[in-house]
MARVEXFI-406916 format. One record per atom (N, C-alpha, C, O): x, y, z; residue in one letter. Coordinates in steps of 0.001 Angstrom, whole numbers, plus 500000, padded with zeros to 6 digits. Layout:
BEGIN
XYZa ...
END
This chain:
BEGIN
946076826373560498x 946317825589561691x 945406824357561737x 945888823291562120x 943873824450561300x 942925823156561141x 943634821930560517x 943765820761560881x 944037822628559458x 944663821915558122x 946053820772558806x 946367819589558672x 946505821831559473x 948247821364560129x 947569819919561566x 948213818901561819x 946559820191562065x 946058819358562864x 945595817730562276x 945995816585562488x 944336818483561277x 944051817461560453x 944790816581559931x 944319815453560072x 946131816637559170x 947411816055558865x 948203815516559511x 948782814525559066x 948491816063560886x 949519815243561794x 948647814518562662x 949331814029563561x 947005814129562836x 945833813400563273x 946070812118562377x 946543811042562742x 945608812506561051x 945647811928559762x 946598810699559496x 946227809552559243x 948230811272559628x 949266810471560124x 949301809713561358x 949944808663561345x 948848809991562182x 949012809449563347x 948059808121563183x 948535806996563341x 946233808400562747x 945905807681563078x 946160806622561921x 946073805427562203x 946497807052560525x 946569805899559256x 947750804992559978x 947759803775559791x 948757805639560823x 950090804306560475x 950160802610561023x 950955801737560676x 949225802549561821x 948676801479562098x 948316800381560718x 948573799180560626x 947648801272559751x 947531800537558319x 948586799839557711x 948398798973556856x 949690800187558122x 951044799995557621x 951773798552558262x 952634797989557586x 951552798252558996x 951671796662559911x 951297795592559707x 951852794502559845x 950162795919559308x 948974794228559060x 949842793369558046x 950261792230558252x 950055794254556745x 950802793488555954x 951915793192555764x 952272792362554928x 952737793897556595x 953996792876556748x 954342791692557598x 955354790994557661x 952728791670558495x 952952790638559457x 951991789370559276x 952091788280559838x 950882789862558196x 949996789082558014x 950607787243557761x 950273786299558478x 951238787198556949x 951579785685556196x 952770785232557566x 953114784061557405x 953250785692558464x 953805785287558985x 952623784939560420x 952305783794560740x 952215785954560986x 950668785453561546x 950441784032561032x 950776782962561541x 949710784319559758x 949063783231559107x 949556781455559437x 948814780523559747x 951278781452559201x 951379780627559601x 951891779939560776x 951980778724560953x 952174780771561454x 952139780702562957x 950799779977563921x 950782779528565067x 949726780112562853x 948803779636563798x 947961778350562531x 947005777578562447x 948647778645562082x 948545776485561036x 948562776639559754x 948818775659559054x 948253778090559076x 948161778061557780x 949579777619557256x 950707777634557748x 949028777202556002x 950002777044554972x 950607778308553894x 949774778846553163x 952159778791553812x 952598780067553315x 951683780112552075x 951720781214551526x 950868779206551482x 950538779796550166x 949154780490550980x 948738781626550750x 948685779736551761x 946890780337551830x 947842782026553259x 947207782834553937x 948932781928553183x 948815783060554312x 949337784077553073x 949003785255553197x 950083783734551962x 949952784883550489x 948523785057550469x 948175786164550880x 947379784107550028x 946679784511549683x 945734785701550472x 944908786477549992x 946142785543551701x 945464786570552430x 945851787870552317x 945147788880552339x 947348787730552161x 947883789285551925x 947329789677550404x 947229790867550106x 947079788947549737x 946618789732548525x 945245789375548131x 944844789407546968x 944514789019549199x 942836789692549752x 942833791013550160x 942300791966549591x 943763790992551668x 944133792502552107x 944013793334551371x 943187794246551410x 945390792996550053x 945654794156549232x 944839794631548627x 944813795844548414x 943825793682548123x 942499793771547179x 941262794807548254x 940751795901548014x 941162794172549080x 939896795094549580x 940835795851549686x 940950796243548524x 941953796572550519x 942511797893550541x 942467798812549565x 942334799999549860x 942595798309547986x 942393798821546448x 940728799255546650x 940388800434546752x 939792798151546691x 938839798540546749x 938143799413547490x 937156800008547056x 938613799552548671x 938074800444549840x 938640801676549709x 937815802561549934x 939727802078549432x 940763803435548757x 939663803871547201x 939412805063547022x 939429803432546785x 938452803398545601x 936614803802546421x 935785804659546116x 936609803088547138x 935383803269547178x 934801804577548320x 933647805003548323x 935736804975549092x 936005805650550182x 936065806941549665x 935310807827550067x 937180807169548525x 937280808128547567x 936363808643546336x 936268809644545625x 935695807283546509x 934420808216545153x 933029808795546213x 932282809656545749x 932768808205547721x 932048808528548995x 932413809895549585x 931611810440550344x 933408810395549324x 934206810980549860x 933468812335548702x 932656813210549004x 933971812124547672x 933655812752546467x 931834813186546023x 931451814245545525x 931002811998546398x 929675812423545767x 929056812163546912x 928235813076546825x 928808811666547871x 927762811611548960x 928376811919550245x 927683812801550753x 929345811614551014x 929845812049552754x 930426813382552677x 930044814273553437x 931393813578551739x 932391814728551878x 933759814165552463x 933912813061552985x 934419814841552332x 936114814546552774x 936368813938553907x 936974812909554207x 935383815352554913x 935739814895556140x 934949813858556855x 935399813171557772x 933704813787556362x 932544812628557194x 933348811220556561x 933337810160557187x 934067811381555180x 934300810033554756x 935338809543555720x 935247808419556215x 936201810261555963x 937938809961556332x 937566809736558288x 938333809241559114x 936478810169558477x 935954809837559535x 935195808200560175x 935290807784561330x 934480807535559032x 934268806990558600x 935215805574558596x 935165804579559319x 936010805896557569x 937214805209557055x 938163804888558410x 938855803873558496x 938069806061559591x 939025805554560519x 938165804745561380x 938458803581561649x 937148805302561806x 936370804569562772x 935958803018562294x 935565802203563128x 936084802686560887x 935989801172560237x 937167800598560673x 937026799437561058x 938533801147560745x 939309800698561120x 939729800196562168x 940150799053562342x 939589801352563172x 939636801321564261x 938815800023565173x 939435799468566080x 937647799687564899x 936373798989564757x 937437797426564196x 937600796428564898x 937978797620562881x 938509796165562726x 939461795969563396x 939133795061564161x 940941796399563690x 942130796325564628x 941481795631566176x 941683794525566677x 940739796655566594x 940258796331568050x 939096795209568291x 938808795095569482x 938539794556567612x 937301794005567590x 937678792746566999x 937324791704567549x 938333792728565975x 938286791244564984x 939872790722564879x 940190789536564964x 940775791789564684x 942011791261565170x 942691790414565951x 943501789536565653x 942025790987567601x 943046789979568707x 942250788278568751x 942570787178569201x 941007788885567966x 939907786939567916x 940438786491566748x 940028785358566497x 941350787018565754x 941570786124564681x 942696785405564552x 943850785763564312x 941973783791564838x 943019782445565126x 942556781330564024x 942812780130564119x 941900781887563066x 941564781052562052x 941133781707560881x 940655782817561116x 941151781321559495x 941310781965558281x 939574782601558316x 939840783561557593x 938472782733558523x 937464783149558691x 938071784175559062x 938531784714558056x 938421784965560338x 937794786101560458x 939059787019559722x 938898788188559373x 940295786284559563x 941524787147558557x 941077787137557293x 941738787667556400x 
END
């Protein structure tokens, strides 16, 4: 039953992850960028996302544990969506 919680938590709170990038380059130029520098952001995104899935997972593995990491990992998130998101109107903070 932990397990069944943990998972439908898990889902609930990752799907938010799933948005940024289909809306990012259109964001981007909505507020002056140019479609190439609002690509380039989506495949910054993609890059730290690679890197942070990588780095989260070897944290996860030798120093936090599963659950302190994935704890971690949401509350970073959570932290960027709510905090740096609704202020970002210029390529700095995207």
């Amino acid at each position: 039953m932990r397990f069944i919680l943990l998972l439908i938590g898990t889902a609930v709170a990752i799907f938010p992850l799933f948005v940024p990038p289909f809306f990012l380059p259109l964001y981007g130029t909505s507020i002056g960028l140019s479609t190439t520098t609002s690509s380039f952001l989506l495949a910054g995104y993609n890059l730290a996302s690679a890197a942070g899935r990588i780095g989260f997972g070897l944290g996860a593995d030798a120093l936090l544990g599963s659950l302190n990491s994935l704890g971690l990992c949401l509350f970073l998130v959570a932290f960027s969506t709510l905090l740096i998101w609704p202020f970002a109107t210029s390529i700095a903070p995207l």
